[in-house]
N, C-alpha and C positions, 0 to 999 in steps of 0.2 A: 855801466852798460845795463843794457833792460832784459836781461837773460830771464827764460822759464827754466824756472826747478824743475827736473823728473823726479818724481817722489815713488822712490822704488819698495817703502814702508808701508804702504797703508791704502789699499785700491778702497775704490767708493765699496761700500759698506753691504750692500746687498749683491751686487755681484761678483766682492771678493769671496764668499760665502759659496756662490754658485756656479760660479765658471772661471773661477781664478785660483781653485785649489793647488796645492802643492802638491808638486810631481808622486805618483805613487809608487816609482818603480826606484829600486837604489842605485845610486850613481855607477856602482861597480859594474851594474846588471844591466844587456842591453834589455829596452822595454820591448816589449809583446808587438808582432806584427800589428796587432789592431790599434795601437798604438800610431802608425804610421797612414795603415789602410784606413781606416777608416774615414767619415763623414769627417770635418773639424770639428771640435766642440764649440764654436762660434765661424759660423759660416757670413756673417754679414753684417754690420751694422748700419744705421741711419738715425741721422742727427731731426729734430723737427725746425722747423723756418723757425720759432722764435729762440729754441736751443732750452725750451721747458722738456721735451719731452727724448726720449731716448730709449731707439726701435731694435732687440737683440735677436736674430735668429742663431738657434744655440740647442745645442743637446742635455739634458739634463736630470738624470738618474735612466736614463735611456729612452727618456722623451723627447724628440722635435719637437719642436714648439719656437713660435715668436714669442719674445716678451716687449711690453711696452711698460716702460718705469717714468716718473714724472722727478720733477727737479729736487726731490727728496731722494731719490731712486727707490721711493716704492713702487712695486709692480703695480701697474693699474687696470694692465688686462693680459690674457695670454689667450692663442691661440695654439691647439695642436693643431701639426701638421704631417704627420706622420711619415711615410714612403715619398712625399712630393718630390714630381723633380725643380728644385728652387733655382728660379733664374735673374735673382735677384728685387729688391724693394728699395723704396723712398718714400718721403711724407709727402703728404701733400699739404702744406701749409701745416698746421698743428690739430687739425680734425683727425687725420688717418693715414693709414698706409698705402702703398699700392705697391701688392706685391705678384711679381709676375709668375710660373710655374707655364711649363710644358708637359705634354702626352703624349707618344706614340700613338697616333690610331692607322686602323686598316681604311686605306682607297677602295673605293666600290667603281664599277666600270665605268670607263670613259674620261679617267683620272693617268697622267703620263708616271707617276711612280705608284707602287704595291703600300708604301706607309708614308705618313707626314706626320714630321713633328711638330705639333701646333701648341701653341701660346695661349693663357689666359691670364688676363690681368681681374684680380681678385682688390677689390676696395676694405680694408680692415678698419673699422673707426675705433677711437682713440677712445672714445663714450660708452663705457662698458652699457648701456642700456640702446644703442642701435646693433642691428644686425649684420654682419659681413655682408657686400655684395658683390655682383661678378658683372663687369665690365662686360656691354650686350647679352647680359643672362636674360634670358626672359623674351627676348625677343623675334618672335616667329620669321620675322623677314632680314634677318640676320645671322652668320654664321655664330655660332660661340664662341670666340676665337677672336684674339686681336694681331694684327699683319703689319706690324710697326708701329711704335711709339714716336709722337712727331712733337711732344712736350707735354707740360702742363701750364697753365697758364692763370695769372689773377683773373677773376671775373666776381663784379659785384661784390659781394661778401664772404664768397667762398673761390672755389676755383674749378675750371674746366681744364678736363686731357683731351687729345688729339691723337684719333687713334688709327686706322686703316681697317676696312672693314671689308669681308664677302658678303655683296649684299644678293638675298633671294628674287626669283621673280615670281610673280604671282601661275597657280598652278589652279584649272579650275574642279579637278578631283580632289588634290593634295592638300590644299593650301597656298602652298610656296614649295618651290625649287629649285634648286642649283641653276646657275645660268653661265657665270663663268670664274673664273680664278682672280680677278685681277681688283684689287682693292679698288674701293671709294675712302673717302675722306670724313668722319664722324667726329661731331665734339660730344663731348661725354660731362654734363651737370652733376660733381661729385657730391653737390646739396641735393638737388632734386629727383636726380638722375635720367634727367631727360635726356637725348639725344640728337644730333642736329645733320643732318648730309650739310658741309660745307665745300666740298668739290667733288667731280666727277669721276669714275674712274677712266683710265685712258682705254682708244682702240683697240683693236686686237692686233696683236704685234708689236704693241709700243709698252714699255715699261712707264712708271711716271714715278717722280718722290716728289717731298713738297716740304718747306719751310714755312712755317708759322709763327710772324711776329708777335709780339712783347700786349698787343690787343687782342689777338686771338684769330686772327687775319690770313691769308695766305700770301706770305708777302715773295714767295714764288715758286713754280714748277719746271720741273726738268721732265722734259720727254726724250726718250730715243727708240729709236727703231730696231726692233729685233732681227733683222733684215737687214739692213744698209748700213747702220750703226748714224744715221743720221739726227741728230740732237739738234735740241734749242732747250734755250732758259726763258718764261716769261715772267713779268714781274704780276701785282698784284692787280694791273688794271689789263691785264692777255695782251701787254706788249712785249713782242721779244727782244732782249735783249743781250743774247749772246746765243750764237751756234755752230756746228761746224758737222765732221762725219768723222769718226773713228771706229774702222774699221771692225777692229778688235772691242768695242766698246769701254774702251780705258779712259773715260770720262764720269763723273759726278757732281753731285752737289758734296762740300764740305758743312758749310753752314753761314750764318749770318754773319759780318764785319761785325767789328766793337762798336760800331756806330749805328749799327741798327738800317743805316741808308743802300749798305749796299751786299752783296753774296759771295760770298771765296765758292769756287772749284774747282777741280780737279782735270787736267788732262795731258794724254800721251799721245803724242803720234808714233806712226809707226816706224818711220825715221829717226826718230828719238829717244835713246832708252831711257831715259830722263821722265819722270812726271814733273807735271809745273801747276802749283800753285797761281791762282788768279785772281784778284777782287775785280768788280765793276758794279756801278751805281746801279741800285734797282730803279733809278729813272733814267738807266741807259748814257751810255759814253762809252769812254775806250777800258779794256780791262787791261789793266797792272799787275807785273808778276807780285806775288804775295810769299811772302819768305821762300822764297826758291830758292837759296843756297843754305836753307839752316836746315838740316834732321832733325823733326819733330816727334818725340814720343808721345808726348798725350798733350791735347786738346784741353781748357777749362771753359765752360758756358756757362752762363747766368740763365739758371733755370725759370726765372720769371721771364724773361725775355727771347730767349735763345740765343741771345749775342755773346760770341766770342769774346772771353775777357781775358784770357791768357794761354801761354803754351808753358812746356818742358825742354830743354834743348839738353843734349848731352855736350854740345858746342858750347853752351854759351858758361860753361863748367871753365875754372882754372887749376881747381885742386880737387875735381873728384866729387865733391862737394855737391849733395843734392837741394841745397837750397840757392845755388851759386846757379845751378841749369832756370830755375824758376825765373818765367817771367809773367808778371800781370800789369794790364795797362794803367790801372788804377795805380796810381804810388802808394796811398793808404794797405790797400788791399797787399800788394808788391811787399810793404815792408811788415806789414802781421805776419803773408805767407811765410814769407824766407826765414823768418824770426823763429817760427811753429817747427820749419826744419830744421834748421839749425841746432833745436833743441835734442835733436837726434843724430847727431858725427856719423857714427859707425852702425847704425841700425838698418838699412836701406828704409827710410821712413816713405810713406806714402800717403799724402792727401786722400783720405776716404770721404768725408764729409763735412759739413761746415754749417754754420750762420751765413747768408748776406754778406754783415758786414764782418765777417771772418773773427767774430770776438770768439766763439767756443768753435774748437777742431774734432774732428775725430781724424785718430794716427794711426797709421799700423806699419810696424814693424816687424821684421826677421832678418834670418841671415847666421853667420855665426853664432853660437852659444843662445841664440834665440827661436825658436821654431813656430814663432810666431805668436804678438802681444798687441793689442789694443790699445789705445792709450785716449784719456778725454784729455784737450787741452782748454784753459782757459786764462785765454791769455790776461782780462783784466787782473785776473790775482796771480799770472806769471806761474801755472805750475802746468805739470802733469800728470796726470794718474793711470795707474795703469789700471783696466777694468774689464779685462778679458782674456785669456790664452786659447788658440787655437786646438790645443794638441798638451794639457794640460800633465800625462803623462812621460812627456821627455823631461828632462832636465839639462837646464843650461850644457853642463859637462858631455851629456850625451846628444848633442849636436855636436857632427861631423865638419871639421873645419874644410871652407870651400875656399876657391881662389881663380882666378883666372891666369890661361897658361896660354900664350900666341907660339902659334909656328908657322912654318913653311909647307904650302902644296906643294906638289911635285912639280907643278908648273910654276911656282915660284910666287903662289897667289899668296899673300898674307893673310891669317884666319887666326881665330879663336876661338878655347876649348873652357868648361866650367868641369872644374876637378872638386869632387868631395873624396876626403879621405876618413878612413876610418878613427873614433874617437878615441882617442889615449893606444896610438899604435903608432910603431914607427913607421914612417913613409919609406918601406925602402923593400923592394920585390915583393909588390903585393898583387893577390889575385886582383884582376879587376874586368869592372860592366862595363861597355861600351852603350852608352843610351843616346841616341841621337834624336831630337825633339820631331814632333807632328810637322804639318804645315802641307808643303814642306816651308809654305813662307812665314815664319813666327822664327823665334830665337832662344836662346836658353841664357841668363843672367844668374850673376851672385846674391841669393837668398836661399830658403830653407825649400826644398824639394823634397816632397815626402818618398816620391819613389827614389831617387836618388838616395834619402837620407835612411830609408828602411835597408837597401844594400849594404851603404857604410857601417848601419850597427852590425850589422854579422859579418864584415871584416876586410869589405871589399873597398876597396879604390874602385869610382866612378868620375867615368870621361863623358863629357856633354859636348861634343864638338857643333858649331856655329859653320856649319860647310858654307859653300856656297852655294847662295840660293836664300840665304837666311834673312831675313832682316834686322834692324836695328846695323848696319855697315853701310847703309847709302843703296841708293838704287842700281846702280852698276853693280855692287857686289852678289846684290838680291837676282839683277836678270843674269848673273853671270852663269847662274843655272839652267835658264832655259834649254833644252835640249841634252842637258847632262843627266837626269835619272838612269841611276845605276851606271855611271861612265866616273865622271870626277867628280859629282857628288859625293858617291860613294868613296871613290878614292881619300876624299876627304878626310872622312868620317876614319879608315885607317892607319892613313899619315898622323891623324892625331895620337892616336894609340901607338904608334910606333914613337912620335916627339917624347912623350911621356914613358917610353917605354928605356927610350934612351940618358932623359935624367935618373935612372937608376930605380924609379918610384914603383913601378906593376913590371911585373913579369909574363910578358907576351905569349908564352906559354900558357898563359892559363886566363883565358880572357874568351868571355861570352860578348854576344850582342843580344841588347834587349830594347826593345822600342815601342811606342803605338802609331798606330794610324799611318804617317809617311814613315815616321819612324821602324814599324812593323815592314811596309815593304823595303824598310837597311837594312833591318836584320835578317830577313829572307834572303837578300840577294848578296850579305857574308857570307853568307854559306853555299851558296849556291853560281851567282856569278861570279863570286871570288872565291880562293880557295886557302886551305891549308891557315886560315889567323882565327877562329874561334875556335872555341869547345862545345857551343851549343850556342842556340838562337831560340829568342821569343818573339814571337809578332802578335800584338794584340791590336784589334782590325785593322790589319797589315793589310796592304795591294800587292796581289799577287801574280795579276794578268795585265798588264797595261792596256789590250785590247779590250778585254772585257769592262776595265774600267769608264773608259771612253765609252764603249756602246751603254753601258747604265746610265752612263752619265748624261748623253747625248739624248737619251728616251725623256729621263726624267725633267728635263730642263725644255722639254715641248719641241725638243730638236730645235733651238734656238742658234740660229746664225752667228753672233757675237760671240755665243761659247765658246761654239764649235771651233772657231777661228781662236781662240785665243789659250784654249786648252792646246789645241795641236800645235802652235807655237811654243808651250811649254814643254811638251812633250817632246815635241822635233817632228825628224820623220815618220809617219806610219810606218813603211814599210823597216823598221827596223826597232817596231816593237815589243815583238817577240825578242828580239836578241837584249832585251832588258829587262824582261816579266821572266821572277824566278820558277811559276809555274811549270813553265816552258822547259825548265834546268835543272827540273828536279831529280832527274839521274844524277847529276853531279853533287848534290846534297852532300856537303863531309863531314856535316855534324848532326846533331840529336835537334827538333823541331819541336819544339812548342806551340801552337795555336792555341790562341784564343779570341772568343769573339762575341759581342754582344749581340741576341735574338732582334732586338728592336732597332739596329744601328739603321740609319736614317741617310749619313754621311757616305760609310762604303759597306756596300752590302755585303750580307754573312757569307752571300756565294765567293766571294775572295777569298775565304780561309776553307769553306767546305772544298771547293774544286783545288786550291792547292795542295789540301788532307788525301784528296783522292789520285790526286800525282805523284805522291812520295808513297801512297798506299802500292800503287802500283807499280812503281818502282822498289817497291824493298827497303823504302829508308824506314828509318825509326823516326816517329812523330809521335804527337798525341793533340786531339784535338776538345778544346772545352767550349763546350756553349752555355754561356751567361743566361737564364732566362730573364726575360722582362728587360734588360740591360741596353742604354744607348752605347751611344759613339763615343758618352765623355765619362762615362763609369761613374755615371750619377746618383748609384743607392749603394748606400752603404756594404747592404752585405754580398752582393755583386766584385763589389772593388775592394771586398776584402777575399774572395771567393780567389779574383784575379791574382790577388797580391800572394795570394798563401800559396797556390798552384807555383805564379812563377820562382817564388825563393827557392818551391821544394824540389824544380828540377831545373836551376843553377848551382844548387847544395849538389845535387846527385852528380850532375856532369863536371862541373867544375868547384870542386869544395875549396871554401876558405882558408882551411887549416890541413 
């Protein structure tokens, strides 16, 4: 057989030196919260189109910085970047990078929210003798700021991105002036850096996306009405060829077929709970359900193109097995991918990036005894190396063994919970967190969880329960939450804790909830809509008020009709609001309250945790509340989300101690 070697002896040469050090801290010893809080010591990597060059964002003697090393893995150029908030990079062919970063800024009047978290895509060349640039810097009749990435694509000799753009209107004191919120269409010359309007932005009232083929083309548009939820698709010559009305706006573009001829999307009626998958010809015909019975986790695209060239199925698994889910339509392609995983059994491996023709990989792994590793593959010479650690401080031994534990709702729903236990302890009446993940539509899976795994080193059992409402369990399991916040979602979230309470493993007695964001309105409403099962709660930017949520929400989204309609379906009833926002219940508070919250949160505003501070103020309970300066929604700087991490151990230590 054609098996790759993992060569766990000997990472490439320059960045086993740099970011591949050996653990500092002793196996006996758990290691240091910043150890866990902290930024990764490799937050991202990217492979270049020919697989010469190789792009590390990485920390390093306590510098951010990107490195770019070439097929010797000499550094060949580096960029500080200090405080950014990094929202990820790719090459662009083998010239440069294009790395994208966000900022918090303040709305000036006549703006429907007080902050926006806006985008910039930053160009890095690979040619230590050009200068970095900034995608629409420089240009007076344009925002600075990109509003969707819609590809990159060959052109000529070099390559053109496709970006979204606010474009100004001419102002005859000013210059130029704001005119209105809604993208145009811009290619972006990464040789020359010219710039080009290739389509328009839509009406007022109509959102628009757009798909750009493998030429540079607009090979089509989606509009719908903020108002009716009335859509259409046209292709590239403005004929339409699919439309309909959804009310609730549960329709989209997914992206181009493997064939390049025709467009998968998305849609829900409202009869349906069901979404459905659809191709149809971009020269119009009848549309085709398109994997409608298989659960898709991840999408693969051919970034020269945008065409779809494979998925992930958890389905299409017989042993568990993450190269067994993989499929690409190319059989070449198909048998490198699976071959690349395969080289990884027990690692949860994941496809980060690649060649083309899928000859060099980048892999990353974690999970058990791994807290996260890098790895280049190359498959001509059949090996792998590992050439990165996330979190370079843990040590294999001091990851927390995780596993997955299924039980019973009270209603009889079937669910699952992710359990870390504490390292070299016995699993048996142990304190434990209850952490129930954001979303609330997102899921929690078996890998390495920093906040998770920072609890387990100081001794706790931690329960991740998948309630319902979750994804990754099919769309029935996902809408089975509509209308459940703080009802059997919650429920959920404690039935797990009692399953596990009843294999003998955590002792019920002694058990916090800690959460963020959906997660922070669970832990509020343990203590508050429910009673008598924690010791203390933390919400960090937790939902506190379900009305007040809405009314933000409703402001900032331009008071848009398809929200409106499709939040309040989530929600349920209004008028039965209040009897789910713990706000509302915070006389009833039976334990110690934690807030925290970040100044610049974008997502759920600070007044959620200030007005809940001021209802248990009022009430007599004991809280405390910490405001993050500078900090978003996803505790993006470092010493913020170690600020977060250190507050919350030292008053789950005080309330509920491990020992």
């Amino acid at each position: 057989m054609n098996r790759i070697i993992v060569r766990l002896a000997r990472p490439i040469a320059v960045l086993a030196l740099a970011i591949f050090a050996a653990p500092s801290a002793q196996a006996q010893d758990a290691p240091p919260l910043e150890a866990y809080g902290d930024l990764p010591g490799i937050e991202d990597m990217a492979i270049s189109r020919s697989g010469d060059y190789l792009a590390v964002f990485t920390t390093l003697r306590g510098n951010r910085q990107v490195l770019v090393l070439d097929s010797e893995q000499k550094i060949v150029r580096s960029f500080a970047v200090g405080e950014m908030k990094f929202r990820g990079f790719s090459f662009i062919g083998d010239q440069a990078l294009l790395l994208n970063r966000s900022e918090t800024v303040e709305a000036g009047l006549g703006f429907t929210a007080d902050r926006y978290e806006l985008t910039q895509a930053l160009v890095l060349p690979v040619d230590p003798s050009t200068e970095p640039g900034l995608v629409f810097g420089g240009r007076p009749n344009l925002m600075n700021s990109v509003f969707g990435n819609y590809g990159i694509r060959p052109h000529g000799e070099g390559y053109r991105g496709y970006f979204g753009a606010i474009q100004y209107k001419r102002d005859g004191r000013m210059g130029w002036a704001f005119d209105h919120g809604r993208p145009f269409l811009y290619a972006h010359d990464f040789t020359t850096g010219e710039q080009d309007r290739i389509a328009y932005a839509p009406p007022e009232g109509v959102r628009r996306d757009w798909l750009v083929d493998g030429e540079g083309n607009v090979a089509a548009t989606f509009d719908i009405s903020d108002s009716s939820g009335s859509w259409e698709i046209r292709n590239g010559s403005n004929e339409t060829i699919a439309g309909g009305n959804e009310r609730e706006g549960d329709v989209g573009l997914v992206g181009l077929g493997p064939d390049g001829a025709s467009v998968i999307y998305f849609e829900q009626s409202p009869d349906d709970e069901k979404t459905h998958w659809y191709s149809i010809p971009l020269e119009g015909g009848e549309a085709q359900p398109y994997l409608d019975d298989l659960p898709v986790d991840r999408l693969y695209w051919d970034r020269d193109t945008g065409q779809l060239t494979g998925y992930y199925s958890p389905d299409e698994t017989d042993d568990g097995s993450a190269a067994k889910g993989l499929v690409m339509f190319d059989p070449a392609l198909q048998r490198r991918a699976r071959m690349v995983l395969a080289a990884f059994p027990d690692g949860n491996p994941r496809l980060m990036d690649w060649t083309p023709d899928f000859s060099v990989v980048l892999v990353h792994t974690q999970g058990d005894g791994d807290s996260g590793t890098w790895y280049w593959v190359d498959l001509a010479a059949r090996r792998a190396d590992p050439i990165g650690a996330d979190r370079p401080m843990i040590a294999p031994e001091q990851v927390g063994p995780i596993s997955t534990m299924t039980y019973t709702a009270q209603d009889g729903l079937e669910m699952d919970a992710i359990v870390t236990l504490p390292p070299g302890r016995e699993a048996e009446n142990l304190p434990v967190i209850v952490l129930p993940h954001g979303g609330p539509h997102a899921h929690d899976e078996e890998g390495f969880d920093w906040w998770a795994q920072a609890f387990a080193s100081r001794g706790y059992a931690v329960i991740q329960p998948n309630f319902r409402g979750s994804t990754g369990q099919g769309q029935d399991f996902e809408r089975a939450g509509y209308g459940q916040w703080g009802r059997k979602m919650q429920t959920d979230i404690s039935d797990a804790l009692a399953a596990l309470a009843e294999q003998g493993v955590v002792d019920p007695a002694r058990a916090c909830i800690v959460g963020a964001s959906y997660g922070g309105y669970a832990a509020l409403a343990g203590v508050t809509l429910q009673q008598g099962l924690y010791r203390c709660a933390v919400s960090v930017a937790g939902i506190g008020d379900i009305g007040l949520m809405y009314r933000t929400e409703n402001r900032e989204s331009g008071r848009n009709r398809l929200f409106r309609r499709s939040l309040r379906e989530e929600l349920g009833d209004s008028k039965e609001w209040d009897a789910i926002s713990p706000r509302k219940f915070a006389a009833q508070a039976d334990a110690p309250i934690l807030l925290i919250h970040g100044r610049d949160d974008t997502v759920v505003d600070f007044d959620q945790s200030a007005k809940m501070a001021d209802a248990l103020k009022d009430e007599g309970k004991p809280y405390k509340l910490v405001e993050l300066e500078g900090e978003d929604h996803w505790l993006s700087l470092a010493v913020t989300r170690q600020q977060m991490l250190s507050e919350t151990m030292a008053f789950v230590q005080e309330y509920n101690p491990a020992d």
